[in-house]
PDB file as gemmi writes it, atoms N, CA and C in Angstrom:
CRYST1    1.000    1.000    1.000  90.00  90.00  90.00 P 1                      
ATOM      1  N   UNK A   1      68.569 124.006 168.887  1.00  0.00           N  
ATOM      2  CA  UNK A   1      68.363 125.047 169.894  1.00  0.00           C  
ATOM      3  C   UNK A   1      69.685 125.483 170.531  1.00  0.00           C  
ATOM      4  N   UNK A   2      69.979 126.495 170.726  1.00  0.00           N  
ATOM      5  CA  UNK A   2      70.946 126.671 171.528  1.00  0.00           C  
ATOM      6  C   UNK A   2      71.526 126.751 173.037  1.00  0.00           C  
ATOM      7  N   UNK A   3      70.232 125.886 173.547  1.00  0.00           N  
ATOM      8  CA  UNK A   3      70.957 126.046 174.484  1.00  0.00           C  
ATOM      9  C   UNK A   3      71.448 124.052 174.384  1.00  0.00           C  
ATOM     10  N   UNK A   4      70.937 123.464 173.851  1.00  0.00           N  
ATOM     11  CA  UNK A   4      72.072 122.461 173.231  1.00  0.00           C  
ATOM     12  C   UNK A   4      72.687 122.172 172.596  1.00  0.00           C  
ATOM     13  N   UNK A   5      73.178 123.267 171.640  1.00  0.00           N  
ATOM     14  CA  UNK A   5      74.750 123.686 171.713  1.00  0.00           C  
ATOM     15  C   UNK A   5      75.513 124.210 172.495  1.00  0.00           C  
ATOM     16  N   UNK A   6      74.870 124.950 173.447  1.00  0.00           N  
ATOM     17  CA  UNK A   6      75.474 125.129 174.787  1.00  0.00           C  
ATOM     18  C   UNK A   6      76.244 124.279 175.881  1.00  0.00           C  
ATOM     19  N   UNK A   7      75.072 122.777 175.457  1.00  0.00           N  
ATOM     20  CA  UNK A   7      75.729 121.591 176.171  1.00  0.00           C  
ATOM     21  C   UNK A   7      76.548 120.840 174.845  1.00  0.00           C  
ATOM     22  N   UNK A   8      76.592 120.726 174.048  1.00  0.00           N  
ATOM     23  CA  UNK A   8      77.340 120.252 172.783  1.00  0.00           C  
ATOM     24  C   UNK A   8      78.898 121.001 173.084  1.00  0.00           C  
ATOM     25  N   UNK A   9      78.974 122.520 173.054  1.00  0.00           N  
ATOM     26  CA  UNK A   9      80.035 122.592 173.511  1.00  0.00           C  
ATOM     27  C   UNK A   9      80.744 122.036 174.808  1.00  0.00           C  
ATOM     28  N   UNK A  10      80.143 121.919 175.836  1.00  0.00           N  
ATOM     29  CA  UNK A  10      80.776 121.388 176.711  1.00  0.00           C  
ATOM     30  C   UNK A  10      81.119 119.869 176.560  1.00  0.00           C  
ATOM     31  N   UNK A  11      80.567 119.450 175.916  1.00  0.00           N  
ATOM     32  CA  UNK A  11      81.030 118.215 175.151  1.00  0.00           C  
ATOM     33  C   UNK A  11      81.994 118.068 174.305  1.00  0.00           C  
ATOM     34  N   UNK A  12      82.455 119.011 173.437  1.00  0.00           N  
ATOM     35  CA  UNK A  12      83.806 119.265 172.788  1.00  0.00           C  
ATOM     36  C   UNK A  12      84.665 119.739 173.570  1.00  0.00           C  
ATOM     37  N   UNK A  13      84.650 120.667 174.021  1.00  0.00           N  
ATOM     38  CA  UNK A  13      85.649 120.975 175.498  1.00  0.00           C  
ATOM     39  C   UNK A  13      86.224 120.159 176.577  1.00  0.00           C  
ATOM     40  N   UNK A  14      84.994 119.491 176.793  1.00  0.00           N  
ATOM     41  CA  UNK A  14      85.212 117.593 177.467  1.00  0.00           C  
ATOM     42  C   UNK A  14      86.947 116.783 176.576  1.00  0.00           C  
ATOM     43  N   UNK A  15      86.128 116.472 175.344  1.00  0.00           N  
ATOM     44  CA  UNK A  15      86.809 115.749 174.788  1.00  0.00           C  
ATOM     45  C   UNK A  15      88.433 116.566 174.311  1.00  0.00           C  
ATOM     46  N   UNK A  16      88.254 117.770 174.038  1.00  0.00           N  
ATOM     47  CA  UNK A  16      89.513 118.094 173.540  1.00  0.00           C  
ATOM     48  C   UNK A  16      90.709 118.632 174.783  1.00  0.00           C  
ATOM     49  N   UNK A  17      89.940 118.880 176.280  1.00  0.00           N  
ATOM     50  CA  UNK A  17      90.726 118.550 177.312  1.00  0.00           C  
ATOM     51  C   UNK A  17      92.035 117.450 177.503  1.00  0.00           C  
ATOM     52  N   UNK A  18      91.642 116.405 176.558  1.00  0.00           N  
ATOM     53  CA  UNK A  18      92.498 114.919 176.710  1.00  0.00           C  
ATOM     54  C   UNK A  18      93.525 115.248 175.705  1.00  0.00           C  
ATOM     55  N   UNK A  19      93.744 116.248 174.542  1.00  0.00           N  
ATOM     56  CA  UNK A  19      94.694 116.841 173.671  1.00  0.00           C  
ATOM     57  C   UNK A  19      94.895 117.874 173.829  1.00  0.00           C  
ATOM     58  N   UNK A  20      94.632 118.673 174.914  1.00  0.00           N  
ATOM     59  CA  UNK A  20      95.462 120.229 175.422  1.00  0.00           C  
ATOM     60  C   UNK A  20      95.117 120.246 176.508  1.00  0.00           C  
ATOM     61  N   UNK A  21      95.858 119.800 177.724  1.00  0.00           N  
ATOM     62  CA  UNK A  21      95.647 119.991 178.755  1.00  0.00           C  
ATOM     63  C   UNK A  21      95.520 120.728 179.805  1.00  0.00           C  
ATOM     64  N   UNK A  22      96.367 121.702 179.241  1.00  0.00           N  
ATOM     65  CA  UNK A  22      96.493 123.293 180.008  1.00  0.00           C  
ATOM     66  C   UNK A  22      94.937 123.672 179.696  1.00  0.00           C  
ATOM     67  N   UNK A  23      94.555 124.733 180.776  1.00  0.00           N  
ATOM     68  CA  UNK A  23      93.512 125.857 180.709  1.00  0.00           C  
ATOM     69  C   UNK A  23      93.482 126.355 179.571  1.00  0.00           C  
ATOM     70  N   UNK A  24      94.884 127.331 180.064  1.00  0.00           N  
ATOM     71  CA  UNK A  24      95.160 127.953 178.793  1.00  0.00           C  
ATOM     72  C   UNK A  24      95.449 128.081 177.556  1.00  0.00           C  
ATOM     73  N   UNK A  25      95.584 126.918 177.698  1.00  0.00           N  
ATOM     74  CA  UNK A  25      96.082 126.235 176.189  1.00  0.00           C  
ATOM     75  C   UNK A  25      94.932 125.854 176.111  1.00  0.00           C  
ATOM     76  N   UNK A  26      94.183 125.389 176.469  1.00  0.00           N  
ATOM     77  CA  UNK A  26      93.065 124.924 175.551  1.00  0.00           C  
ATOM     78  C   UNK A  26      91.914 126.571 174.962  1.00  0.00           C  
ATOM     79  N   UNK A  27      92.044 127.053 175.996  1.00  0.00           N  
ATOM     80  CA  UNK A  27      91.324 128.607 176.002  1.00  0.00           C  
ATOM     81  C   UNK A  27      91.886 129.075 174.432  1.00  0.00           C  
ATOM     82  N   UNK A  28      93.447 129.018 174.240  1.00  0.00           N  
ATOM     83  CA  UNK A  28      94.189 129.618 172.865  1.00  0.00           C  
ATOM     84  C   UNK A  28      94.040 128.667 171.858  1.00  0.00           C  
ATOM     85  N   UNK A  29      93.681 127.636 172.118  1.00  0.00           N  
ATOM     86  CA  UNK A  29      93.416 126.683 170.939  1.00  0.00           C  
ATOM     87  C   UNK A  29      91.832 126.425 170.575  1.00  0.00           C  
ATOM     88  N   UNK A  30      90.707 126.797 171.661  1.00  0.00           N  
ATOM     89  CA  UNK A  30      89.912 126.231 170.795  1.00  0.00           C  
ATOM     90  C   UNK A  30      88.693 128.055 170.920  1.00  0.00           C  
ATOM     91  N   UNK A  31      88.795 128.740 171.618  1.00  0.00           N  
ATOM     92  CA  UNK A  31      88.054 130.154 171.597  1.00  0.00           C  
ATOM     93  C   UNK A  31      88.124 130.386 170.358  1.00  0.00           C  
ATOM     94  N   UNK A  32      89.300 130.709 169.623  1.00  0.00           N  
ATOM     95  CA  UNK A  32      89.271 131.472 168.124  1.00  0.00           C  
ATOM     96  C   UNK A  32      87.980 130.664 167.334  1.00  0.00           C  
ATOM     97  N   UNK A  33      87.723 129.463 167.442  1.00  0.00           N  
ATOM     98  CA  UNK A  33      87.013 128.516 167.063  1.00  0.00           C  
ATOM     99  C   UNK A  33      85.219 128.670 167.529  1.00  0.00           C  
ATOM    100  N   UNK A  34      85.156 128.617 169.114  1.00  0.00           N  
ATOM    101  CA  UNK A  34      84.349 128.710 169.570  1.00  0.00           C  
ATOM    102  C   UNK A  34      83.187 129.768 169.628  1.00  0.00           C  
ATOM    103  N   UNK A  35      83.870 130.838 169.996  1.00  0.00           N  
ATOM    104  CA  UNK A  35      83.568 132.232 170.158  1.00  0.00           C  
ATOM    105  C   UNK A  35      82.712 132.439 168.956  1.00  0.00           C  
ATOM    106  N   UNK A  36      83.079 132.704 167.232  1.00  0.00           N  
ATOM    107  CA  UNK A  36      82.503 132.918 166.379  1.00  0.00           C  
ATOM    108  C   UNK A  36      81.084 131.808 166.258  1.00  0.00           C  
ATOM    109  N   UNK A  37      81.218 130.573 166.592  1.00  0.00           N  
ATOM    110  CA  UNK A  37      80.226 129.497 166.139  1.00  0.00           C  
ATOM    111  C   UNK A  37      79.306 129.793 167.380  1.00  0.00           C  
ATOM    112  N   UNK A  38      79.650 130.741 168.742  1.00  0.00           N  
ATOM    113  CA  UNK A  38      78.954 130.522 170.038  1.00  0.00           C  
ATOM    114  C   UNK A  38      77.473 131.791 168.864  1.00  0.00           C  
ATOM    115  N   UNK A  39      78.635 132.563 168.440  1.00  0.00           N  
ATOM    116  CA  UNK A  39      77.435 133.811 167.881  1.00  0.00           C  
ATOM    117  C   UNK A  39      76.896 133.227 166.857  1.00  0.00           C  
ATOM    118  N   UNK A  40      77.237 132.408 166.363  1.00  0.00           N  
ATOM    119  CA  UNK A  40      76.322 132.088 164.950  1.00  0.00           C  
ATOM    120  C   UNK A  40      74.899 130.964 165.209  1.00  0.00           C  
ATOM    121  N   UNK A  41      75.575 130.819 166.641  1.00  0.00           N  
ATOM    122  CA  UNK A  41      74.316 129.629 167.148  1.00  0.00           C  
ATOM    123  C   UNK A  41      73.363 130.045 167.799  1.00  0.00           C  
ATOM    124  N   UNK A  42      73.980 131.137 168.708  1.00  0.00           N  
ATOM    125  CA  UNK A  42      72.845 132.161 169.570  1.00  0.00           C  
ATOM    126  C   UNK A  42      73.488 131.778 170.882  1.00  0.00           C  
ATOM    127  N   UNK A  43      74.486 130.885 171.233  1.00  0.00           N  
ATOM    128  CA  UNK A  43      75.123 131.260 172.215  1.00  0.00           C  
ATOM    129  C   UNK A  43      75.991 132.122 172.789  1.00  0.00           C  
ATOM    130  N   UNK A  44      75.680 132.723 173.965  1.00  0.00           N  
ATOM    131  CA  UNK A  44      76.352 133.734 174.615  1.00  0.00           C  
ATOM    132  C   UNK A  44      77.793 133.401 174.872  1.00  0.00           C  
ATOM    133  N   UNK A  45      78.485 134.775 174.733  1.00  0.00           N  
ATOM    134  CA  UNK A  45      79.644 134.325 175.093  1.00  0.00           C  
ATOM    135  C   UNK A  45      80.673 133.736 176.177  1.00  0.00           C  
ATOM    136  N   UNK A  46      79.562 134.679 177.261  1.00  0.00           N  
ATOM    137  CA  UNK A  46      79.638 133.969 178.423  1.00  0.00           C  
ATOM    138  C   UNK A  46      79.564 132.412 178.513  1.00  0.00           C  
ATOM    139  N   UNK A  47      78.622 132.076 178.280  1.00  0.00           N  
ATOM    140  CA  UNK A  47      78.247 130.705 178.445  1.00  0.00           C  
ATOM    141  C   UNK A  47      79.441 129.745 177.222  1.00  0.00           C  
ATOM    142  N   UNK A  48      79.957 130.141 176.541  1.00  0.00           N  
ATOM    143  CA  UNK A  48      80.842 129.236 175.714  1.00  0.00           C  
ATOM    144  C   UNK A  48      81.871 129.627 176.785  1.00  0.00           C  
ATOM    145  N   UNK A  49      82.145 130.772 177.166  1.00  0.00           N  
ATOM    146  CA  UNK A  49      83.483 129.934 178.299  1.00  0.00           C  
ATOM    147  C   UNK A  49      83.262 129.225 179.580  1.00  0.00           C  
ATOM    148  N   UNK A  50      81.930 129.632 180.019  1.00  0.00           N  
ATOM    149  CA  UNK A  50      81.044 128.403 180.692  1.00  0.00           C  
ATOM    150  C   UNK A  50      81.793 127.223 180.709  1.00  0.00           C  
ATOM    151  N   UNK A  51      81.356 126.678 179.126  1.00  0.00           N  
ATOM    152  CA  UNK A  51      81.334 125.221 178.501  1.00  0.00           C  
ATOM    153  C   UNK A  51      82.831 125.144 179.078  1.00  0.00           C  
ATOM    154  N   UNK A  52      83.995 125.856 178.104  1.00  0.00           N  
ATOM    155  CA  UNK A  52      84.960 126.081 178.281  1.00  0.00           C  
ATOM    156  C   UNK A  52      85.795 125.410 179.652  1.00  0.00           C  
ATOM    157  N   UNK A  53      85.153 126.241 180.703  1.00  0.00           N  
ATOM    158  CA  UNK A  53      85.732 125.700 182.329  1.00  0.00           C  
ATOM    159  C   UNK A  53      85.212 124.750 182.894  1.00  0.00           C  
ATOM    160  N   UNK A  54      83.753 124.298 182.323  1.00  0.00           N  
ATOM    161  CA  UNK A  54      83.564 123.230 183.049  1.00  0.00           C  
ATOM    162  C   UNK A  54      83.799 121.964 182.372  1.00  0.00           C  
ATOM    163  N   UNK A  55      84.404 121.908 180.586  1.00  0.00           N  
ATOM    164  CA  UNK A  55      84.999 120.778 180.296  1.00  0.00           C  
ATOM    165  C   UNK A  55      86.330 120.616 180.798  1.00  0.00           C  
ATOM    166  N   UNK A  56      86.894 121.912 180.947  1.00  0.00           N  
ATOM    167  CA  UNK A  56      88.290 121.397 181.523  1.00  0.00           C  
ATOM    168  C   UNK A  56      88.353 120.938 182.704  1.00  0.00           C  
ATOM    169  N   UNK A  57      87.846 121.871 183.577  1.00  0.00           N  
ATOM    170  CA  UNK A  57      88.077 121.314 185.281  1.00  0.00           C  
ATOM    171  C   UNK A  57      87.448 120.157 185.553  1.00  0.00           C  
ATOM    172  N   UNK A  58      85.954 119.653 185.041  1.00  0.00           N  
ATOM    173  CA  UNK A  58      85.230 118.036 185.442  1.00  0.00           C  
ATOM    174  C   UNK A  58      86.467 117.327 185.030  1.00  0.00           C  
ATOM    175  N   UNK A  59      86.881 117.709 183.694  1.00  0.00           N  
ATOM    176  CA  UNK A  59      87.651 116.312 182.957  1.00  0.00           C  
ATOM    177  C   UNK A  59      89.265 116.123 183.866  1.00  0.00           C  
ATOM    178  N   UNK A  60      89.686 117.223 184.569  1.00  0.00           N  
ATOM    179  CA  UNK A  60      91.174 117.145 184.726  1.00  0.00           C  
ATOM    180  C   UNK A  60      91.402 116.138 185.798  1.00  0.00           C  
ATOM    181  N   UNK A  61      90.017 115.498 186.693  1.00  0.00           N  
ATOM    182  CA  UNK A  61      90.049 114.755 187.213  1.00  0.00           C  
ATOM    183  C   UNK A  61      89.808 113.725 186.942  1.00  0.00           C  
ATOM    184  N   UNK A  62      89.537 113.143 185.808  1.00  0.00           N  
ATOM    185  CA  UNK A  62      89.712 111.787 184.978  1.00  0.00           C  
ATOM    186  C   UNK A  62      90.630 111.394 184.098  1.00  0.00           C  
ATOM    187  N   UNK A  63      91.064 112.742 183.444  1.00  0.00           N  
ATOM    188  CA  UNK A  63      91.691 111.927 182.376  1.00  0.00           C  
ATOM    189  C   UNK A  63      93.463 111.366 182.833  1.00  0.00           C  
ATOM    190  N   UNK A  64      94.360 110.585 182.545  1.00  0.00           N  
ATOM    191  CA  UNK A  64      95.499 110.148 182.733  1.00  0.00           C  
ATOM    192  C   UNK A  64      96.528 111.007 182.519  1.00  0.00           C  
ATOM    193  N   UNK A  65      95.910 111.761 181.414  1.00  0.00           N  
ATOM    194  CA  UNK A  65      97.483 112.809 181.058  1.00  0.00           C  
ATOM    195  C   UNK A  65      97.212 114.336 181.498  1.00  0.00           C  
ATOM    196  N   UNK A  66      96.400 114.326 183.044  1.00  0.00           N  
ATOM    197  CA  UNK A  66      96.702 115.438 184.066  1.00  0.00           C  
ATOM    198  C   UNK A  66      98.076 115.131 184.718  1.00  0.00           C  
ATOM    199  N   UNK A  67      98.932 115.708 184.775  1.00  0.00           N  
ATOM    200  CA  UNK A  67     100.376 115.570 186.064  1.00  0.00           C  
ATOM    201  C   UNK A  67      99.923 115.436 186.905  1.00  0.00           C  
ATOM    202  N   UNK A  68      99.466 116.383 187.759  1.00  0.00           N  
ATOM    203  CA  UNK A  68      99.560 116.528 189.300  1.00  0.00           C  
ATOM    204  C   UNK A  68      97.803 114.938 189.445  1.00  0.00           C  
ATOM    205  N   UNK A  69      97.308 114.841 188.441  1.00  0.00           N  
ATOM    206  CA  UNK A  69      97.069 113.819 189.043  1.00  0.00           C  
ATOM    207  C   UNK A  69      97.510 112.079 188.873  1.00  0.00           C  
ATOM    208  N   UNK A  70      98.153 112.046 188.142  1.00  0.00           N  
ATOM    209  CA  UNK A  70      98.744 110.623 188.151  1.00  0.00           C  
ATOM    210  C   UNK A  70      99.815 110.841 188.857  1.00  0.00           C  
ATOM    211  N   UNK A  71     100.517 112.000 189.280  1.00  0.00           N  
ATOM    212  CA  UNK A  71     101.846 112.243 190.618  1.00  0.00           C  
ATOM    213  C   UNK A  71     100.880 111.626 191.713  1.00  0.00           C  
ATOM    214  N   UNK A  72      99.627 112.879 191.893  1.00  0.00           N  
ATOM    215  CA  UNK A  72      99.257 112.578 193.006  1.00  0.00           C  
ATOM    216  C   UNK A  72      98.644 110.735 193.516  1.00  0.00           C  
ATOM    217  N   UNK A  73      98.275 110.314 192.631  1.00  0.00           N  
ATOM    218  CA  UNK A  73      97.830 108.472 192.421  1.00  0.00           C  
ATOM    219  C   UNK A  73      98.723 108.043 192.889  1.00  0.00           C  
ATOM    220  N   UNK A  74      99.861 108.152 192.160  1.00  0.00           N  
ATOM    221  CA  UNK A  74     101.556 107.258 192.645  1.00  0.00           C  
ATOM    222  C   UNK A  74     101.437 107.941 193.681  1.00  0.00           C  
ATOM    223  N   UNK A  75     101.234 108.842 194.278  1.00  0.00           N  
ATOM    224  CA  UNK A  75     102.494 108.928 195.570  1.00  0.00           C  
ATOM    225  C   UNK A  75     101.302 108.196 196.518  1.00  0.00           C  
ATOM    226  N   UNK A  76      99.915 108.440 196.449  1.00  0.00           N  
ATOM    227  CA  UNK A  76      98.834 107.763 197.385  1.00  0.00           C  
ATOM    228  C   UNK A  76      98.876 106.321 197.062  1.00  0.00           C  
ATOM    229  N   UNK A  77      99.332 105.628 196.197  1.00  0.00           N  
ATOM    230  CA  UNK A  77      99.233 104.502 195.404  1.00  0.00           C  
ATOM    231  C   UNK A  77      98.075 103.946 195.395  1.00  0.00           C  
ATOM    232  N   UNK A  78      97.529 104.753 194.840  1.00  0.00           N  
ATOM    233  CA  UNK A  78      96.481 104.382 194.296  1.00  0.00           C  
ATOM    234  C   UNK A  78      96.068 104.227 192.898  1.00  0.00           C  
ATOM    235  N   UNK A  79      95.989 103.035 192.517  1.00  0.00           N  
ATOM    236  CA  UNK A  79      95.736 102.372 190.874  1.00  0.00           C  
ATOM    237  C   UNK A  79      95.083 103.292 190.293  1.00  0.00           C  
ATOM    238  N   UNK A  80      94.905 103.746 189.070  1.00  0.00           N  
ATOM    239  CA  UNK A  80      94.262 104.281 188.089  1.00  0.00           C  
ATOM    240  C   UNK A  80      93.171 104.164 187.949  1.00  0.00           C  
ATOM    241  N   UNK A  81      93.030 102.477 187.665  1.00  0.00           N  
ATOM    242  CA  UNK A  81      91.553 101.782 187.656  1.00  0.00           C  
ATOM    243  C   UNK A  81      90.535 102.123 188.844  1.00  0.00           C  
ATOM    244  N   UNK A  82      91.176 101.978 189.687  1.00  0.00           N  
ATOM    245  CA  UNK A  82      90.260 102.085 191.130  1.00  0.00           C  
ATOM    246  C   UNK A  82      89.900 103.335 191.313  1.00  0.00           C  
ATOM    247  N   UNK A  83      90.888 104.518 190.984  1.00  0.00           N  
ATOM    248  CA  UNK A  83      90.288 105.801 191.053  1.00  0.00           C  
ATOM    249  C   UNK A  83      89.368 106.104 190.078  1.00  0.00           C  
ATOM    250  N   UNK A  84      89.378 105.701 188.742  1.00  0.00           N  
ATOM    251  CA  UNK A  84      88.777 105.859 188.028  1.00  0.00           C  
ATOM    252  C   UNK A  84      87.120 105.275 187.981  1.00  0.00           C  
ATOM    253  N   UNK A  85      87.039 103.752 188.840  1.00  0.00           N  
ATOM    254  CA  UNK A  85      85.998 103.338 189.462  1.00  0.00           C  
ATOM    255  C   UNK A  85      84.977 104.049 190.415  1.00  0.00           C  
ATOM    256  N   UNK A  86      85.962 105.400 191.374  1.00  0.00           N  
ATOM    257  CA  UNK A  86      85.442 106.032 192.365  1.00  0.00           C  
ATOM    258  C   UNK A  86      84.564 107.204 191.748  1.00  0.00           C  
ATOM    259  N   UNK A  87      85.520 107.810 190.865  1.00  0.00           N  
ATOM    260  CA  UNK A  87      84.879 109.222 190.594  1.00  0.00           C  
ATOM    261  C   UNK A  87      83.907 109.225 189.340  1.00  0.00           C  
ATOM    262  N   UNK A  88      84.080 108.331 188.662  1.00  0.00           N  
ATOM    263  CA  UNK A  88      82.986 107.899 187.202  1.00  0.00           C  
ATOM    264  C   UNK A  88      82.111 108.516 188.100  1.00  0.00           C  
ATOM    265  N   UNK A  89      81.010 107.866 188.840  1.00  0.00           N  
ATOM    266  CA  UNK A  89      79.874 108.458 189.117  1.00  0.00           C  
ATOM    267  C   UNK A  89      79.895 109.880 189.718  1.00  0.00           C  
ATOM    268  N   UNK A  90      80.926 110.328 190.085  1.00  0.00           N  
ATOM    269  CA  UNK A  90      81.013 111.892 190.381  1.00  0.00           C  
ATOM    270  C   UNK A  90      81.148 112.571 189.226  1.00  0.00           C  
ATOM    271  N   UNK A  91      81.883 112.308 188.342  1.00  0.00           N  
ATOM    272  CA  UNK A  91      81.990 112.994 186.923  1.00  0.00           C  
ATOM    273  C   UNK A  91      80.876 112.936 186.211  1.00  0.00           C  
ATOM    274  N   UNK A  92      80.404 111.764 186.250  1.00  0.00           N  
ATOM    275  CA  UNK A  92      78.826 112.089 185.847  1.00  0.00           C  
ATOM    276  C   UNK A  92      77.785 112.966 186.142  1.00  0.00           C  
ATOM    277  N   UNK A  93      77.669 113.292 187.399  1.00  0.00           N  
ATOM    278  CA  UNK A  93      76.861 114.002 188.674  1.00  0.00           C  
ATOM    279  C   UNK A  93      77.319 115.722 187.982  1.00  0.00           C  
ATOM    280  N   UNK A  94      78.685 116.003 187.620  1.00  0.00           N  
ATOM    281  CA  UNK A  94      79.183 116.773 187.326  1.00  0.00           C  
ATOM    282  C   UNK A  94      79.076 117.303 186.033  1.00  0.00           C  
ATOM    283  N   UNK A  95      78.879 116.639 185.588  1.00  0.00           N  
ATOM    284  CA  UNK A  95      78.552 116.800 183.830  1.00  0.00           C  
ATOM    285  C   UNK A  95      77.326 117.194 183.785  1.00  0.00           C  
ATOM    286  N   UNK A  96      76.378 116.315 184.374  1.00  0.00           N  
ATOM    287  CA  UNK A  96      75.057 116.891 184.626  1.00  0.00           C  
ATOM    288  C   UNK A  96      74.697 117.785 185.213  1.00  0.00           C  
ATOM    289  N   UNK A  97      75.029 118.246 185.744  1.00  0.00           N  
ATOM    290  CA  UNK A  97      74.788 119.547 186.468  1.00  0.00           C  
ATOM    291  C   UNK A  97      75.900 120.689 185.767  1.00  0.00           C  
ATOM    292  N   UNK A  98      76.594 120.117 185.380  1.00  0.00           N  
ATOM    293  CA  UNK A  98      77.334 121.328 184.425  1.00  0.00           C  
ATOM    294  C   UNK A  98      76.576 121.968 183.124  1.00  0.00           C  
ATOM    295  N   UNK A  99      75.894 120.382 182.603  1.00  0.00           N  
ATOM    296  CA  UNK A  99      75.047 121.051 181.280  1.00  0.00           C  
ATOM    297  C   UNK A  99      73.384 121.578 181.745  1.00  0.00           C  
ATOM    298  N   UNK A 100      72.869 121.317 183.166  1.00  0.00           N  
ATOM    299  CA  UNK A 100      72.023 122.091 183.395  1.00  0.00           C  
ATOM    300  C   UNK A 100      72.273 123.268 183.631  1.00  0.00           C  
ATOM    301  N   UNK A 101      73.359 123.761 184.130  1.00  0.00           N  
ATOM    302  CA  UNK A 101      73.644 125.157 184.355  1.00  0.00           C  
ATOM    303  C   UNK A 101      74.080 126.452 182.823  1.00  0.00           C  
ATOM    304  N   UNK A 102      74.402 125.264 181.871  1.00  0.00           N  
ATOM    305  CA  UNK A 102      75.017 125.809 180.879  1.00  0.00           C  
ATOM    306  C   UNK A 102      73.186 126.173 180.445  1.00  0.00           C  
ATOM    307  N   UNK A 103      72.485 125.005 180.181  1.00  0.00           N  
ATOM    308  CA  UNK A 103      70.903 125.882 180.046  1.00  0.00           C  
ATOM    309  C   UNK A 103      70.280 126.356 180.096  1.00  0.00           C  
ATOM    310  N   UNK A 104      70.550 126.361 181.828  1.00  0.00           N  
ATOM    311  CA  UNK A 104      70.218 127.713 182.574  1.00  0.00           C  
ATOM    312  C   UNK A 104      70.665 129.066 182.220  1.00  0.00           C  
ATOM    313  N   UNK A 105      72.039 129.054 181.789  1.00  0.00           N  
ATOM    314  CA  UNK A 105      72.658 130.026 182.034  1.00  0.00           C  
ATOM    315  C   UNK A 105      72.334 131.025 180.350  1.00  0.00           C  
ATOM    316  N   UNK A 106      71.649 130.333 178.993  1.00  0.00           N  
ATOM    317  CA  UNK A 106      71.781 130.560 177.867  1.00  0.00           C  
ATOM    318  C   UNK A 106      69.637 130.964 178.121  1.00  0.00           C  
ATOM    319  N   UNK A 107      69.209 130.310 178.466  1.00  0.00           N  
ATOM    320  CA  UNK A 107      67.896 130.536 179.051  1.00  0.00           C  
ATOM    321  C   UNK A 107      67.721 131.859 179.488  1.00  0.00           C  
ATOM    322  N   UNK A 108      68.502 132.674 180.235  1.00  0.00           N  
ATOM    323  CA  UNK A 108      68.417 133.705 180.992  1.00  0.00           C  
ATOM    324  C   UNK A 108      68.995 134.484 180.037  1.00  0.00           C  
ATOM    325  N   UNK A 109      70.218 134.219 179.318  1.00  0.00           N  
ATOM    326  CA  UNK A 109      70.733 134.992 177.755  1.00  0.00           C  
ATOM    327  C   UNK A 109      72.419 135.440 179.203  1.00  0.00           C  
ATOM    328  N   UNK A 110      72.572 134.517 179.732  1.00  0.00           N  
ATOM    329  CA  UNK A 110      73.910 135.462 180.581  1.00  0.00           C  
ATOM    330  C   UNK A 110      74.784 136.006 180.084  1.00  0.00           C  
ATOM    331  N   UNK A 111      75.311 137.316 180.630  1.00  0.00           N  
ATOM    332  CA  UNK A 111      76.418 138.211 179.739  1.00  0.00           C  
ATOM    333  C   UNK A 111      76.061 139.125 178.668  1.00  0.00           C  
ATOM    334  N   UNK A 112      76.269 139.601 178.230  1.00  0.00           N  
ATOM    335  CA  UNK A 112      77.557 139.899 178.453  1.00  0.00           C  
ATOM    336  C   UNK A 112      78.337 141.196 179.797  1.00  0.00           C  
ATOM    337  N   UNK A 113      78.967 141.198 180.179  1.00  0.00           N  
ATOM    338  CA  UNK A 113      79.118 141.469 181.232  1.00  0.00           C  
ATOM    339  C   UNK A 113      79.951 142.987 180.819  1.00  0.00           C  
TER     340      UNK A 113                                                      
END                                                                             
């Protein structure tokens, strides 16, 4: 169904956040990709950049190889582990509600704009 590929993408977007960390860089590395498979699945295009922003932005607060957040850890000194202890259950909370919205949002057919 597509609207779980809707959440499938945000699940690749998740994961490939941790090997292109930029927005934009990930936007130029994985759209050429996305975009065609969003139409061949019945997902909107909207909603694949959906996926798009909400794998990057949930993830930029977990993963280690964000800058401004392992700067920001060291300068609060605050361990890795321990932050990573705090927000797990927020990133979760976040994910989930990211891929209900992505359902929502393919449910309704959003976009094209």
């Amino acid at each position: 169904p597509s609207a779980l590929s809707a959440v499938g993408m945000l699940l690749v977007q998740t994961l490939l956040n941790f090997l292109v960390n930029s927005g934009s860089g990930q936007t130029v590395v994985s759209m050429p990709i996305m975009a065609p498979l969003a139409d061949v699945v019945g997902v909107t295009r909207q909603t694949a950049i959906l996926a798009l922003q909400f794998g990057d932005g949930f993830s930029n607060l977990v993963y280690p190889v964000a800058g401004y957040l392992m700067a920001t850890l060291g300068l609060a000194k605050v361990p890795y582990e321990k932050w990573l202890k705090f927000v797990m259950p927020l990133f979760a909370l976040w994910m989930g509600a990211g891929a209900l919205f992505l359902v929502i949002a393919q449910m309704i057919n959003w976009g094209p704009f």
